[in-house]
NUMITOR-477525 format. One record per residue: residue in one letter; z, y, x of N, C-alpha, C in turn. Coordinates in steps of 0.001 Angstrom, whole numbers, plus 500000, padded with zeros to 6 digits. Last residue first. Layout:
<nodes>
AZYXZYXZYX...
</nodes>
This chain:
<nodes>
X590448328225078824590369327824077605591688326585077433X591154331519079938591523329946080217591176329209078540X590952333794078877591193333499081007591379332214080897X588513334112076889589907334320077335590035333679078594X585097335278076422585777334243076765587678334574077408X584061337461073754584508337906075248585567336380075780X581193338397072007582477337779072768582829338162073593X579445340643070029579340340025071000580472339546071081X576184341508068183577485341120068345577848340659069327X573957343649066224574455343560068028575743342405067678X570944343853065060571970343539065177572700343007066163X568005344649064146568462344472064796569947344627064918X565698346369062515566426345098062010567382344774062827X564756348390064129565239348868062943566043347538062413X563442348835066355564245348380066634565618348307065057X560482349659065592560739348091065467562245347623066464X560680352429065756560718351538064631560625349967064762X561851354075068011561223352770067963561686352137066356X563006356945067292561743356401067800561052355511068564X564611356093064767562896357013064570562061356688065865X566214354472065884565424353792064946564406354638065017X567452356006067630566443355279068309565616354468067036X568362358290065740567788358216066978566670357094067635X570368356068064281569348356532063729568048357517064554X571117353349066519571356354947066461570380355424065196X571370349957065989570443351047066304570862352534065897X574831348325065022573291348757064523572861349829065157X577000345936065071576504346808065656574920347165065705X579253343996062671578407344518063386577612345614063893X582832344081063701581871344510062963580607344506063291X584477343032065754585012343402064759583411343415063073X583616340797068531582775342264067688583955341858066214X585926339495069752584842339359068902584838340283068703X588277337327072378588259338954071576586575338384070823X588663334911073383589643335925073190589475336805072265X587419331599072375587001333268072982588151334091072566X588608329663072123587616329967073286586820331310073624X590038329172070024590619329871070941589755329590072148X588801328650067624589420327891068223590185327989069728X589074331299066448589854330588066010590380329027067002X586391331728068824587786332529068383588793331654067951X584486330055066830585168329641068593586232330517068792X584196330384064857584696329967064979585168329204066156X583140333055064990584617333203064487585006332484064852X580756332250066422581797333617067302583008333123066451X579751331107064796580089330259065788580535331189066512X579334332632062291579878331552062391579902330916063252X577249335074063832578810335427063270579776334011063219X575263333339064474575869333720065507577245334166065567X574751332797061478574675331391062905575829332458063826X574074335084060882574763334591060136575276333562061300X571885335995061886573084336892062585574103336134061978X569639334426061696570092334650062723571353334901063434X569197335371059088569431333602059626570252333658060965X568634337793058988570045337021058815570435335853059107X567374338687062119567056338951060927568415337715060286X567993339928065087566727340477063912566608340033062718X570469340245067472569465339143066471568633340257065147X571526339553070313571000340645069609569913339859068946X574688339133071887573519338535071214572858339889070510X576673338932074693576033339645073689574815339060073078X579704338090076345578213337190076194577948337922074794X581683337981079139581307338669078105579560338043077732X584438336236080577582889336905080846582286337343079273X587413335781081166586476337123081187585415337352081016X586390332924082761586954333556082213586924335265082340X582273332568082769583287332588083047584997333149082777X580294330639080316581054331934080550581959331521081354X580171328189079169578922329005080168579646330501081016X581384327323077342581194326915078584580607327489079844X580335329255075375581998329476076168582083328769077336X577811328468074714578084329330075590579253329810076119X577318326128073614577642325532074965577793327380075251X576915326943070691577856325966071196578439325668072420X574368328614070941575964328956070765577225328015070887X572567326937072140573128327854072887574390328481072377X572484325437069682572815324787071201573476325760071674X571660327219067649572655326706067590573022326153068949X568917328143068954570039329229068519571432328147068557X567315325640068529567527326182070157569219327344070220X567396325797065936568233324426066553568028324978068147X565921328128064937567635327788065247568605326622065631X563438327376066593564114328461066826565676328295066526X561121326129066044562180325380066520563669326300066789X558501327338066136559444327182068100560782326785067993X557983326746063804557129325931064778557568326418066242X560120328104062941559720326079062433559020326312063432X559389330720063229561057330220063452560232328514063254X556975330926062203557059331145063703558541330560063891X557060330640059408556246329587060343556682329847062311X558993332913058555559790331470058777558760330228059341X557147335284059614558373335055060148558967333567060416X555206334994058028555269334521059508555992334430059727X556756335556055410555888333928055710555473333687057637X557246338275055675558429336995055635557908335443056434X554820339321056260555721339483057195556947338317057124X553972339065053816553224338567054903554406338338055743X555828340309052074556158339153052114555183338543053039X555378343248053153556625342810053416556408341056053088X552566343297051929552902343036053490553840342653054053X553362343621049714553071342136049915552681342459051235X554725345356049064556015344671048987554795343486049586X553150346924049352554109347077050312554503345992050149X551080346800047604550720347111049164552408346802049879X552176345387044950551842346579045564551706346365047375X551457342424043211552516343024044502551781344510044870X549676340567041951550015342062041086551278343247042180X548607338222043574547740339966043254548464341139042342X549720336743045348550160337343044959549560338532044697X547644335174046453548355334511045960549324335280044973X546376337142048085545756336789046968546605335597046028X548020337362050127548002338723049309547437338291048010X548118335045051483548894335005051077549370336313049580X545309334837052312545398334104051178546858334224050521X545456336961053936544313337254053148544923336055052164X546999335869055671547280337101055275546390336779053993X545589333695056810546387333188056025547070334494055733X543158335447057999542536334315056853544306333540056139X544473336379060467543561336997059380543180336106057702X545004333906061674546163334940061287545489335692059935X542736331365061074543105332688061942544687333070061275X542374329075060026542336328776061461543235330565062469X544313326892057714544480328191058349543949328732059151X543751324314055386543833324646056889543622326490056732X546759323520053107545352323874053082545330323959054986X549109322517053013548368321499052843547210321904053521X550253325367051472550575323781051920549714322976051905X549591327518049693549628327494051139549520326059052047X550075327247046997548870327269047591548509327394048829X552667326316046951551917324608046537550026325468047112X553843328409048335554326327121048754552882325898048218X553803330681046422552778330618047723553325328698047975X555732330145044520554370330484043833553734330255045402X558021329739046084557816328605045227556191328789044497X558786332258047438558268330844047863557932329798047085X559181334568046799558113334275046063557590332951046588X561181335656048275561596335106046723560198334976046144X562555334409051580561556335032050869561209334648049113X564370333922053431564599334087052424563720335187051506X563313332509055567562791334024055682563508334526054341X564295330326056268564321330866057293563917332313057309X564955329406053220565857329531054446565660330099055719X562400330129052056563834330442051080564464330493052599X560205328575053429560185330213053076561353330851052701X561417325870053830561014326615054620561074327817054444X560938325091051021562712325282051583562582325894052184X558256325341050850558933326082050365560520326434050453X557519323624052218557541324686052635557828325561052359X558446321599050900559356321550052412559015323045052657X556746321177048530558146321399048863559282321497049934X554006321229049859554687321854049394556187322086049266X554471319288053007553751319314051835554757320524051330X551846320067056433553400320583055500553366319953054111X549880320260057388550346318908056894551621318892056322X548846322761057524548114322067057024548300320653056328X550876324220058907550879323792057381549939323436056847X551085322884061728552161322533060662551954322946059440X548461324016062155549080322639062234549727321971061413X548972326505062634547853326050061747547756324945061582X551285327117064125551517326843063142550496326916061834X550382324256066621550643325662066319550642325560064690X553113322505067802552293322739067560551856323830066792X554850321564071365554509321995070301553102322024069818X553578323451074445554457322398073513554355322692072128X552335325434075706551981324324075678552886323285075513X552775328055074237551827327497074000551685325710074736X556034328774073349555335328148074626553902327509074095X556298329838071503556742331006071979555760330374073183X553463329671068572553973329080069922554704330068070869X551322331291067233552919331572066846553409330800068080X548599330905065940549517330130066763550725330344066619X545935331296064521547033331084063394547937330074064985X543708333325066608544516331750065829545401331757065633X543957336851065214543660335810066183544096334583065710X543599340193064128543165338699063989543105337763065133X547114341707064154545142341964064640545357340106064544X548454341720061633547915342825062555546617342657062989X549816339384061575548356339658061302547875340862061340X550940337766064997551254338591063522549822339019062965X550999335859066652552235335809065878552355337061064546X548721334988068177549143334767066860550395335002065998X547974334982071171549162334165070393549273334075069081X546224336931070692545435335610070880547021334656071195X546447339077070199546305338514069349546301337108069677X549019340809071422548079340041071666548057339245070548X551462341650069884550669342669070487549310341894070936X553698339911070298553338340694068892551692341167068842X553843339626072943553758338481072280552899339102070785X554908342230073525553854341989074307553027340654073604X557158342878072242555802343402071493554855342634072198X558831339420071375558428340813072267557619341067072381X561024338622068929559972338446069745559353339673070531X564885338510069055563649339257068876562687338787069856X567414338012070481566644336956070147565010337545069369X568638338449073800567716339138072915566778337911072155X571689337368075180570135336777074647569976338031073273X573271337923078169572840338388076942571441337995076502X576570337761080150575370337054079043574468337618078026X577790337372082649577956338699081789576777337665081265X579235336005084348580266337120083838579599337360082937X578767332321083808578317333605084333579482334808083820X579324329296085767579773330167085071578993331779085117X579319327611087983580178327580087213580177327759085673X576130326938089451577335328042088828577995327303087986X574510325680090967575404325472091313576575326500090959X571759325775089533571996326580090458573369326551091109X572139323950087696570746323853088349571338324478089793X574118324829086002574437323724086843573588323773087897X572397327026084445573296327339085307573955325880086422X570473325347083408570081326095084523571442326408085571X572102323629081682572160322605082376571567324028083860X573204325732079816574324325338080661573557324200081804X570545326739078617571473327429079776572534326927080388X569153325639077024569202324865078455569645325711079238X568315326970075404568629326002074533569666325640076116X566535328884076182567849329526076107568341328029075866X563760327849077900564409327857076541565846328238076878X562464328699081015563465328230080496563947328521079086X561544329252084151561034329472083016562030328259082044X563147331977086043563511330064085447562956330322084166X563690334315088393563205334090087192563096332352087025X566152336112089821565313334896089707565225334561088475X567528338805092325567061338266090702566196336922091134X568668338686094545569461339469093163568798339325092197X567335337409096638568907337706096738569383337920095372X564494338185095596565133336858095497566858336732095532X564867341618094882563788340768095374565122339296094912X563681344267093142564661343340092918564561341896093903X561940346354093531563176346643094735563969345137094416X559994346636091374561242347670090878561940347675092536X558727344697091899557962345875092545558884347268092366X559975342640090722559421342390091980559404343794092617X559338342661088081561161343122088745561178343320090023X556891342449087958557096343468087116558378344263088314X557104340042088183556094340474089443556627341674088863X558182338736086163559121338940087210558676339416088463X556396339322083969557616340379084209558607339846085691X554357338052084826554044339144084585555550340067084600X556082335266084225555082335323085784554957337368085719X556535335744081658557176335277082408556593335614084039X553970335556079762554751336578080240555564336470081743X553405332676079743552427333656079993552451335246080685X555444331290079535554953330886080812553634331319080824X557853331563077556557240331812077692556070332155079126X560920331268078332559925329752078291558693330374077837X563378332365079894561949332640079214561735331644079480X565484333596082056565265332884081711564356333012080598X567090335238085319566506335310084125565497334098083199X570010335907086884569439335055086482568536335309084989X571208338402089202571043338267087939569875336836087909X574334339331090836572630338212091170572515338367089504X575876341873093266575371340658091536574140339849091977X575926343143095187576830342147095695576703340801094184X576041346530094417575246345242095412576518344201094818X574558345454091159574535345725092663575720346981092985X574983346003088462575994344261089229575495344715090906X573251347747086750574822347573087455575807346622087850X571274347167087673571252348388087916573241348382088414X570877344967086053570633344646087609571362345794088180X570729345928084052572002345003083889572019344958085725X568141346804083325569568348020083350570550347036083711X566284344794084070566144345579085006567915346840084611X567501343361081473567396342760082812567263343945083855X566095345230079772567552344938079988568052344128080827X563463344889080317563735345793079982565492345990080643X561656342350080473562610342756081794563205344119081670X560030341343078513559591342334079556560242342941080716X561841338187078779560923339275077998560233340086078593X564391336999079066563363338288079923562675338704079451X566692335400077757565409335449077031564958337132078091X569376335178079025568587334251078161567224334311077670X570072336620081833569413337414080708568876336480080212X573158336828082812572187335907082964571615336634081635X574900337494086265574796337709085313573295337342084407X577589338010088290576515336838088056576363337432086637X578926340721090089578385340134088674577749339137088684X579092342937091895578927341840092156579232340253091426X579875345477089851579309345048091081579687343917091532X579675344478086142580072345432087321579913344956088751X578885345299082656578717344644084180579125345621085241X579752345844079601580195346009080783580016345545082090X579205344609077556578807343632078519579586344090079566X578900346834075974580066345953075689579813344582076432X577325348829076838578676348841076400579660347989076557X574978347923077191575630347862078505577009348041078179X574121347517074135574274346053075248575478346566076432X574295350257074066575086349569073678575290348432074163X572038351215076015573342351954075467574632350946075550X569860349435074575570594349590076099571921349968076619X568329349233071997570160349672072270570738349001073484X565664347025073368566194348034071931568007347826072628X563351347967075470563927347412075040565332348217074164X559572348022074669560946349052074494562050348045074418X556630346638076445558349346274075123559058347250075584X553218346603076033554473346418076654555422346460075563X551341345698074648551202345562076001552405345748076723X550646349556073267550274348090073127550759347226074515X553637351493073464552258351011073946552376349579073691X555244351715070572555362351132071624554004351262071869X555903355280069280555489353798069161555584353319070088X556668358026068795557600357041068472557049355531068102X554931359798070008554798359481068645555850358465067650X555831359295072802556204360767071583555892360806070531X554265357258072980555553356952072821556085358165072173X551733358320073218552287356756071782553571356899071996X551643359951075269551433360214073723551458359585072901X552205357812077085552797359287077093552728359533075687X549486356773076987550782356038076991551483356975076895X547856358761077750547917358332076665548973357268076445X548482358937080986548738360194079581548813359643078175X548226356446081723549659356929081630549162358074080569X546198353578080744546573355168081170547316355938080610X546783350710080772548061351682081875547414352660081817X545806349073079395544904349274080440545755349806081317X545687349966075949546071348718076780544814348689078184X545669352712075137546585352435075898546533351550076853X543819352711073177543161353057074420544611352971075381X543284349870070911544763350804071288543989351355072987X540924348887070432541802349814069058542838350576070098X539458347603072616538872349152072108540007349740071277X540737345484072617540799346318073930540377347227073322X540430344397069905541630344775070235542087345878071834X537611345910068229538129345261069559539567345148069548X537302347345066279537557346395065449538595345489066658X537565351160065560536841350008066372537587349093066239X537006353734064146538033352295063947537570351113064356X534833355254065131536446356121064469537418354686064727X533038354218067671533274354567066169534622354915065825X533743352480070609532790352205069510533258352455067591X534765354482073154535052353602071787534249353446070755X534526355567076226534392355662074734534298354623073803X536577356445078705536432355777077948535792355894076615X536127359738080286536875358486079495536081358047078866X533768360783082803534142360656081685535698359815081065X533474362645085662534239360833085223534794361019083609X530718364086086999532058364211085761532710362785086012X529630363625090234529486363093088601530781363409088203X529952365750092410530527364392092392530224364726090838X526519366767094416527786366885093275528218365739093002X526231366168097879525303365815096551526493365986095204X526311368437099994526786367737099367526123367374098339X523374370100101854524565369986100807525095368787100120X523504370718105472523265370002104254524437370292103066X522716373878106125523288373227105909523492372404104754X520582376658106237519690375092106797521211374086106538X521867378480105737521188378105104708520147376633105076X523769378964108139524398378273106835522933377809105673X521813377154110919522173378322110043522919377916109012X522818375879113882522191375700112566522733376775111624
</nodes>
């Protein structure tokens, strides 16, 4: 057969990208062309110093590993997995011969990051995931017939992945039901709780968990009313406050979720447990790091470090607290609130 009698291939079609409906498409799958895994453009959010939609930077690795110090053949327990950021560096250094234990009561994520640890090499021998409130670390660890762990660390920050979907609700960013639930199926969401909130509770509410100074003007118009979206209790909280400049009243959006999402997961009565039972939890020598986001937080954690010290259950304490590199603040801005402290249990209580 001649070359000009040879069949020809039929051309392979261009493969376009993705196109997006208009400059500012409204979709949450259409706004961020990230959420999907294509790597180039994931590439280019992060040199921009953002998180891809969909996933979590985990914040001062560096430092966690500092002062956790793990070392080969480590029990060691990550209170809150999340995306498995610092779980996957802690694993890195307790092999061979560590086991790391990970814990989340989020039972959306949870499944997603330990298929995540799965495909890193981590298999059953050296990691296990327990869907699990931090609240219930001394009864997991019993669960499993430990003593005790060497090395401890609860990230108490919510995780972009949570942030990032709307359809939890935890920020008004993008519109979805007014939920906030770390566990959607307990509890109630926090279109719930302030529909039947009365004013003056919610307003203790705004002062203590977000120490926010305009609680007493939002409190009697917030309380009571129904909420169904994220979108719709932004919108009433800006109009509650019309002479605030752009900033300062996103900053107080930001407060008001803040202290509905702490009330409706219950957050520092889970915080307090776990600081109480964590000397128990520790083995002698074992080191236990917290990383908290906002004062309620760091305050609790400072007053039950001193005062287990004093009572001589922990040997040593962060002197001072420990803050984000100006480095990593530029490029993760949402590691900017964040605060490190940690213990260290003495050889014998």
């Amino acid at each position: 057969m001649s070359e000009e009698n040879l069949p020809v291939a039929p051309p392979v079609p261009h493969q376009r990208r993705k196109r997006y409906g208009g400059k500012n498409p409204r979709r949450f799958e259409e706004k961020y062309k990230e959420h999907g895994g294509d790597a180039a453009t994931i590439a280019k959010v992060l040199a921009a110093g953002k998180t891809p939609v969909g996933t979590h930077r985990p914040i001062m690795v560096a430092e966690i590993l500092a002062v956790l110090a793990p070392q080969p053949g480590e029990i060691a327990v990550d209170c809150t997995l999340g995306y498995g950021g610092h779980a996957q560096q802690i694993l890195s250094k307790i092999l061979p011969g560590g086991k790391l234990f990970g814990l989340d009561q989020d039972p959306v994520e949870l499944p997603k990051t330990e298929a995540r640890l799965r495909a890193l090499g981590f298999d059953e021998t050296v990691f296990t995931a327990h869907r699990s409130n931090f609240a219930g670390l001394l009864q997991a660890l019993a669960a499993q017939n430990l003593a005790g762990a060497d090395v401890i660390l609860a990230d108490l920050g919510v995780s972009s992945m949570q942030i990032d979907d709307p359809a939890r609700g935890f920020s008004v960013k993008h519109d979805g039901p007014l939920d906030m639930r770390m566990n959607p199926q307990r509890s109630q969401p926090a279109s719930a709780l302030l529909k039947k909130i009365q004013p003056a509770a919610l307003a203790e509410l705004l002062v203590d968990f977000a120490d926010e100074p305009n609680a007493a003007t939002l409190a009697p118009l917030l309380a009571g009313k129904a909420f169904a979206t994220t979108r719709a209790l932004g919108d009433a909280i800006r109009a509650a406050l019309p002479r605030l400049g752009k900033d300062d009243s996103d900053l107080t959006v930001r407060r008001v979720f803040q202290a509905l999402r702490i009330a409706v997961n219950d957050e520092f009565s889970a915080l307090e447990t776990l600081l109480r039972h964590l000397p128990a939890c520790l083995m002698p020598g074992g080191r236990v790091a917290i990383l908290t986001f906002h004062s309620g937080e760091d305050r609790r954690v400072k007053k039950a470090f001193t005062e287990s010290q004093r009572n001589g259950l922990y040997s040593e304490i962060s002197e001072e607290v420990i803050r984000p590199t100006p480095e990593e603040r530029n490029a993760n801005p949402r590691s900017a609130p964040a605060k490190l402290r940690w213990a260290r249990r003495g050889s014998s209580f």
